[in-house]
LUMKOLTI-719990 format. One record per residue: residue number from 1; residue in three letters; x, y, z of N, C-alpha, C in turn. Coordinates in nm, 3 decimals, always signed. Each point is the difference from the previous one (the first is absolute). Last residue first. Layout:
N
  nr rest      nx      ny      nz     cax     cay     caz      cx      cy      cz
 NUM  Ala       X       Y       Z       X       Y       Z       X       Y       Z
...
# end
This chain:
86
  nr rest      nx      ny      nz     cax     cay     caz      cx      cy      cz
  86  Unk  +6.523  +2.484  +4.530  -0.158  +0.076  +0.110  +0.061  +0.102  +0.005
  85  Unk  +0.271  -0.288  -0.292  -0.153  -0.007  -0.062  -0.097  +0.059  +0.092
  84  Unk  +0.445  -0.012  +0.132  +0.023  +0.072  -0.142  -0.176  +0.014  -0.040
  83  Unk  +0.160  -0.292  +0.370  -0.007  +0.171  +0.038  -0.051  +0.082  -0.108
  82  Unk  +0.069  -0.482  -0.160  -0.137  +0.030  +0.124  +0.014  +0.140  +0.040
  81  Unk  +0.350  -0.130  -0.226  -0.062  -0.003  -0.093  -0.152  +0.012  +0.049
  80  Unk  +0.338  -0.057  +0.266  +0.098  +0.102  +0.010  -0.190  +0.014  -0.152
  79  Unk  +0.007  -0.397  +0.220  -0.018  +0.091  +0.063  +0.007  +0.152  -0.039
  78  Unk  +0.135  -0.339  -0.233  -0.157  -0.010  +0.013  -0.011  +0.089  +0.049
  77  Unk  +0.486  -0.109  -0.011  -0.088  +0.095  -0.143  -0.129  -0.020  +0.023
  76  Unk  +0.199  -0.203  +0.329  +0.047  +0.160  +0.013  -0.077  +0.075  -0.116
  75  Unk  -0.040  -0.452  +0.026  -0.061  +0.082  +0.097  +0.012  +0.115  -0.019
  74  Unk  +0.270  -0.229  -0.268  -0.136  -0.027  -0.032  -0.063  +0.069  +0.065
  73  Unk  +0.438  -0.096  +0.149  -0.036  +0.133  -0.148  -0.127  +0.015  +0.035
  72  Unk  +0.073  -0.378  +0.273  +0.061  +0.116  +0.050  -0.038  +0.112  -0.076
  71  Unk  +0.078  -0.370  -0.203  -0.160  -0.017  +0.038  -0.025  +0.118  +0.150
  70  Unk  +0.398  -0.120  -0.255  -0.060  +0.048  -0.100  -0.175  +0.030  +0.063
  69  Unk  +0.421  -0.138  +0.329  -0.028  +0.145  -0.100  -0.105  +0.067  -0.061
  68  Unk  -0.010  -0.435  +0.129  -0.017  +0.071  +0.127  +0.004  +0.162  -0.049
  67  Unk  +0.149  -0.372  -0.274  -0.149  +0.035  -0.032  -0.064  +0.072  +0.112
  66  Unk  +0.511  -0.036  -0.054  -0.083  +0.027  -0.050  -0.146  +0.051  -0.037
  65  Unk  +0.187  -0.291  +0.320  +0.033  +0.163  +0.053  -0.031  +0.090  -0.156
  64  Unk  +0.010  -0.457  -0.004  -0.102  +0.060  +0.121  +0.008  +0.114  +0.013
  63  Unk  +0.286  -0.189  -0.289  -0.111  +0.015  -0.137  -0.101  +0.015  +0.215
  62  Unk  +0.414  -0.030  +0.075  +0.042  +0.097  -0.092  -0.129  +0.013  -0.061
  61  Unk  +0.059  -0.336  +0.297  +0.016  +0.102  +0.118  -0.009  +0.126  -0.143
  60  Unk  +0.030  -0.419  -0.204  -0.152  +0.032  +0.109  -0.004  +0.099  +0.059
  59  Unk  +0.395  -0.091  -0.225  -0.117  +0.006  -0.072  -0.094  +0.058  +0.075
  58  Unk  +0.518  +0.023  +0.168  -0.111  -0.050  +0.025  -0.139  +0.049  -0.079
  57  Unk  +0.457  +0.078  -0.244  -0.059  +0.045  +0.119  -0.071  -0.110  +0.030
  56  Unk  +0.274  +0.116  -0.330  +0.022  -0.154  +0.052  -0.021  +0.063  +0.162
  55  Unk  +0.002  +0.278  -0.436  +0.064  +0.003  +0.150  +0.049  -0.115  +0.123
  54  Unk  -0.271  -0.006  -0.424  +0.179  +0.059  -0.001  +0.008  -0.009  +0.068
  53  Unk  -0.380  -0.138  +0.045  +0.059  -0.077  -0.027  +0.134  +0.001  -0.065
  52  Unk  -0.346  +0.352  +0.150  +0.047  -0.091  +0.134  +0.097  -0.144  -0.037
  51  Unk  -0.176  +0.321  -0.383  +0.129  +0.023  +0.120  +0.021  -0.059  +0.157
  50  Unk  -0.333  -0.116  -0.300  +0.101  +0.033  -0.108  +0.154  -0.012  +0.121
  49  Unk  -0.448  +0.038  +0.127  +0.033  -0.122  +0.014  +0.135  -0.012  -0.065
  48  Unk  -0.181  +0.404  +0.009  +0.036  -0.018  +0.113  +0.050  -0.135  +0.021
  47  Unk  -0.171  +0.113  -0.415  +0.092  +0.086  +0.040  +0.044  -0.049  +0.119
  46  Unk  -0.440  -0.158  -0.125  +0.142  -0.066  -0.062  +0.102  +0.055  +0.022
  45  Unk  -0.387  +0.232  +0.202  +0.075  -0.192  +0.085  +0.121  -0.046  -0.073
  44  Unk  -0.090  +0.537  -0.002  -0.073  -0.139  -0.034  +0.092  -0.079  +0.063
  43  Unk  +0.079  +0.469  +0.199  +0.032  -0.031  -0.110  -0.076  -0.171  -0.008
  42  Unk  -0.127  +0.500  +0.225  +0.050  -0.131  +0.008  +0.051  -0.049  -0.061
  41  Unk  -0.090  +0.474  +0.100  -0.036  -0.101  -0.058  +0.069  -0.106  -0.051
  40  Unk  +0.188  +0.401  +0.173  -0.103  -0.034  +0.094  -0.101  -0.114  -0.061
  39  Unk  +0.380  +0.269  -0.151  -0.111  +0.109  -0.005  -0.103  -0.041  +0.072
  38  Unk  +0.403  -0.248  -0.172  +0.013  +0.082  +0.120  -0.108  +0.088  +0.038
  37  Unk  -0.114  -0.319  -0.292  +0.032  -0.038  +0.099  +0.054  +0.085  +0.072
  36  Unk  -0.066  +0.143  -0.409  -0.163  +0.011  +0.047  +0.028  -0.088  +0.133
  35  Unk  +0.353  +0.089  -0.264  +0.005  +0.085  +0.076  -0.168  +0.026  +0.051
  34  Unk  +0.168  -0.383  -0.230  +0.108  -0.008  +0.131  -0.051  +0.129  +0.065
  33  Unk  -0.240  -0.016  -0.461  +0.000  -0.140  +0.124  +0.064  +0.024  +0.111
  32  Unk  +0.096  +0.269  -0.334  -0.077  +0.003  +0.075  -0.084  -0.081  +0.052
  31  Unk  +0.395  -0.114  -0.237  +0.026  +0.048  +0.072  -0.155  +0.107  +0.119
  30  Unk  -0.061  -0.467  -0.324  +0.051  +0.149  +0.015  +0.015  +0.058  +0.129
  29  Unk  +0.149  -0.496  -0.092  -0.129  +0.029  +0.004  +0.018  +0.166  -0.020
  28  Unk  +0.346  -0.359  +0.058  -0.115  -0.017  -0.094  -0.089  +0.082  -0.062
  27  Unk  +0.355  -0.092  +0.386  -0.174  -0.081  +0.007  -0.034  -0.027  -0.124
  26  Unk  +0.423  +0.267  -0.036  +0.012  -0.113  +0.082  -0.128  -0.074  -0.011
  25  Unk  -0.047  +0.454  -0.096  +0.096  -0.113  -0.066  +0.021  -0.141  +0.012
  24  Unk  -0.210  +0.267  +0.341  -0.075  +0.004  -0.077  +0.075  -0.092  -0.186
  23  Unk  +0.251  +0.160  +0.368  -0.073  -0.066  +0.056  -0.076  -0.073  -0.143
  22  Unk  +0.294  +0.356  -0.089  +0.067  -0.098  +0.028  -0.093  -0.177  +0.040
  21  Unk  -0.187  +0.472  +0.060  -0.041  -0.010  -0.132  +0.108  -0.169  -0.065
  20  Unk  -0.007  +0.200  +0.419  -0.104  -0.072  -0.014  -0.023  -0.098  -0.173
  19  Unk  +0.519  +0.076  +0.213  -0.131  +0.104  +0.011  -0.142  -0.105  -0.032
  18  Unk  +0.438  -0.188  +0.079  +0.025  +0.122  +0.010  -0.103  +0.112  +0.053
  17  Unk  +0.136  -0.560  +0.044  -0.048  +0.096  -0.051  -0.054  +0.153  +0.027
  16  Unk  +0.183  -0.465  +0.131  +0.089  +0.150  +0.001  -0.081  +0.054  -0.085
  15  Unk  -0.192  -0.447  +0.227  +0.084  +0.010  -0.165  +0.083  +0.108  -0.041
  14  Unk  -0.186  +0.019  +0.513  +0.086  -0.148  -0.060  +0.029  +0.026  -0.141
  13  Unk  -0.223  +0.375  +0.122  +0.112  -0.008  +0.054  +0.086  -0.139  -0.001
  12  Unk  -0.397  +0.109  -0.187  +0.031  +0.120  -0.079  +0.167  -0.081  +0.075
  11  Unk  -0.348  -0.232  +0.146  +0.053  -0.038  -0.209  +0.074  +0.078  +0.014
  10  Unk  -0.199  +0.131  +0.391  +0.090  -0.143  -0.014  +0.070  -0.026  -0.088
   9  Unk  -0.295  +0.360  +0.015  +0.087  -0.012  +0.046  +0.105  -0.076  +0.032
   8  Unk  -0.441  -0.055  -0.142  +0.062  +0.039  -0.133  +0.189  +0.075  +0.060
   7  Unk  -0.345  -0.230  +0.324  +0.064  -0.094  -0.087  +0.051  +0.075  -0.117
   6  Unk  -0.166  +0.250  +0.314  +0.103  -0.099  +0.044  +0.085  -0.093  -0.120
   5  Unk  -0.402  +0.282  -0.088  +0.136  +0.087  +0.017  +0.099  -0.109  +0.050
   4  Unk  -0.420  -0.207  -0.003  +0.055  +0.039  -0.140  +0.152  +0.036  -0.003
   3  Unk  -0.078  -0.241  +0.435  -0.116  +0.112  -0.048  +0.067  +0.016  -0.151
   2  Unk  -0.001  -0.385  +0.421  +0.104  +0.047  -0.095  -0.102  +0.077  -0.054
   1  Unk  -0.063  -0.184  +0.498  -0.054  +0.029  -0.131  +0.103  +0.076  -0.083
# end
């Protein structure tokens, strides 16, 4: 399984990029975006699909591990949102 961090690690180190905020350039997207991924939240399908196709990664192995992630979160936040409510 490839994990967010993995994969924003990858970009960071195949394209040379520097920093997040570098990252985030690059995608597109704001820089707090990249730092709500190091912070442990996932990053979407299009993103990930994005970059499994820079990378000229394996898709499938990149959008499974993905939704393994994202559906992984989910729990955690029910749960963590279940303690909160008893």
């Amino acid at each position: 399984m490839i994990t967010t961090l993995q994969l924003l690690e990858e970009l960071k180190r195949v394209r040379l990029l520097q920093s997040d905020y570098a990252v985030a350039k690059y995608l597109g997207i704001t820089h707090q975006a990249v730092s709500r991924w190091r912070n442990g939240k996932p990053m979407g399908e299009d993103l990930a699909e994005k970059i499994a196709f820079d990378l000229e990664l394996d898709l499938d192995i990149v959008m499974l591990s993905n939704m393994a992630e994202r559906r992984k979160h989910k729990r955690e936040e029910f749960k963590k949102s279940s303690s909160d409510a008893a």
